[in-house]
TILOZA-416858 format. One record per residue (C-alpha): x, y, z. Coordinates in Angstrom, 2 decimals. Layout:
// residues N
<site X="X" Y="Y" Z="Z"/>
...
// end
This chain:
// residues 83
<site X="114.17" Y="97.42" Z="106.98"/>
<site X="113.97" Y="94.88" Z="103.67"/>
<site X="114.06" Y="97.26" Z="100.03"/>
<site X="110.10" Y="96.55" Z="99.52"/>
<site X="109.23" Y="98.47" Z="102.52"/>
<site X="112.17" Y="101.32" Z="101.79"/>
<site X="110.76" Y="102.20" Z="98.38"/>
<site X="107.29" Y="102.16" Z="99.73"/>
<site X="108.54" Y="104.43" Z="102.69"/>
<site X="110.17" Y="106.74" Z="99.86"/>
<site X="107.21" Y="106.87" Z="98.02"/>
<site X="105.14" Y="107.62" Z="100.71"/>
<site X="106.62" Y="110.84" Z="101.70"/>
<site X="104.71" Y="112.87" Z="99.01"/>
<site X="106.36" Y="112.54" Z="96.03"/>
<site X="104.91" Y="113.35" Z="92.55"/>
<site X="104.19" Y="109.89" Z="90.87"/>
<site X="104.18" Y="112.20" Z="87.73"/>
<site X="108.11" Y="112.88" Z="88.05"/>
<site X="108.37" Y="109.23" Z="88.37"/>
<site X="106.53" Y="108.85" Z="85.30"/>
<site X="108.39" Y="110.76" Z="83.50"/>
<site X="111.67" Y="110.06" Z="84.14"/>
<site X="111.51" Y="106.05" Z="85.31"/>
<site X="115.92" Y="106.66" Z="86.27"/>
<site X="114.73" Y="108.27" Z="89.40"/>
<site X="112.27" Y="105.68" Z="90.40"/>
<site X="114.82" Y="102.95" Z="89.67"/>
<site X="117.52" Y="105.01" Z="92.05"/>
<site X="115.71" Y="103.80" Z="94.58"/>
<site X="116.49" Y="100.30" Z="94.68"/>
<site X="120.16" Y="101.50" Z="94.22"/>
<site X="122.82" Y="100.58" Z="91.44"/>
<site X="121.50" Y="100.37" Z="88.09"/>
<site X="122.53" Y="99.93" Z="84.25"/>
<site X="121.41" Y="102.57" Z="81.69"/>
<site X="120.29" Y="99.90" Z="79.28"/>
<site X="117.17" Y="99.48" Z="82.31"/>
<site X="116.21" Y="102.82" Z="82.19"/>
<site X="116.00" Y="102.33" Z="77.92"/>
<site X="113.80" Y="99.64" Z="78.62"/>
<site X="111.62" Y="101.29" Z="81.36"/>
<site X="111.50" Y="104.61" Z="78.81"/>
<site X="110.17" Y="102.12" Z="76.25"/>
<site X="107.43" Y="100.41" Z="78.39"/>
<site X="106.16" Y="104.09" Z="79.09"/>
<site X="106.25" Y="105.34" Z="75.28"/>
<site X="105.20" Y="101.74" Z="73.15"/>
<site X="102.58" Y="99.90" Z="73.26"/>
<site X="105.19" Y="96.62" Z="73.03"/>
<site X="108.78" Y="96.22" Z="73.93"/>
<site X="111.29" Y="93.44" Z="73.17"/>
<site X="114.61" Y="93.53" Z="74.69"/>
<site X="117.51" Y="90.94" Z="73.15"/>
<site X="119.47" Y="90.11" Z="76.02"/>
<site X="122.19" Y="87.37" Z="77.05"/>
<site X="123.09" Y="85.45" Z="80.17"/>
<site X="123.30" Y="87.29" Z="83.66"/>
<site X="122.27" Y="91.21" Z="82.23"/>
<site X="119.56" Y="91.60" Z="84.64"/>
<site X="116.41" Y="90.75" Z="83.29"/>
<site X="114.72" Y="89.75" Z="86.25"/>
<site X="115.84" Y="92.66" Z="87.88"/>
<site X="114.83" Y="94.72" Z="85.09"/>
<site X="111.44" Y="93.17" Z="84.92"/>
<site X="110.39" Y="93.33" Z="88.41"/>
<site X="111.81" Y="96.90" Z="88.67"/>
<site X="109.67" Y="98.12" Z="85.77"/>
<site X="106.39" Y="95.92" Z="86.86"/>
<site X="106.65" Y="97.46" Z="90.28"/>
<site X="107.21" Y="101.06" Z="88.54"/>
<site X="104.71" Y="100.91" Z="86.44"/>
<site X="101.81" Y="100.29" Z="89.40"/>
<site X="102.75" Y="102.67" Z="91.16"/>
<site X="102.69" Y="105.38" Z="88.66"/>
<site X="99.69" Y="103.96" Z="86.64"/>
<site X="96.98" Y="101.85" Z="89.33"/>
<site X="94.94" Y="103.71" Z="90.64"/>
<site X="94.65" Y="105.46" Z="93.79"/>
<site X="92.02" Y="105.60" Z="96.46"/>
<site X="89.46" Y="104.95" Z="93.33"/>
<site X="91.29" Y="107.86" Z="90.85"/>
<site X="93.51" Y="107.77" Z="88.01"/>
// end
């Protein structure tokens, strides 16, 4: 089973998109391994309107970025025609 279809499998099992919402570290535990500078940026997508990150070579921005793009549809679209 590839990671897409794990994390949708997780998330499928009832969970409370709310908890997720709130705290984006559990979301991003399940893709595995992660750096606590991702959940800072994650916590500041969810509480500013705009965040900029200054980063270097090889720190995991595209990592970061499709973690927090994939977090933040499923806890924001919309399901089955509801907020």
């Amino acid at each position: 089973m590839d990671l897409a279809n794990l994390v949708a499998e997780k998330l499928q099992q009832g969970v409370d998109l709310e908890e997720y919402k709130r705290d984006p570290a559990k979301y991003l535990a399940l893709f595995g391994k992660y750096w606590g500078k991702q959940v800072d940026i994650m916590e500041s997508v969810r509480d500013h309107k705009i965040t900029l990150v200054r980063s270097a070579n090889d720190t995991g921005k595209t990592y970061t970025a499709a973690a927090t793009i994939l977090w933040f549809l499923d806890v924001y679209r919309r399901k089955n025609g509801r907020n």
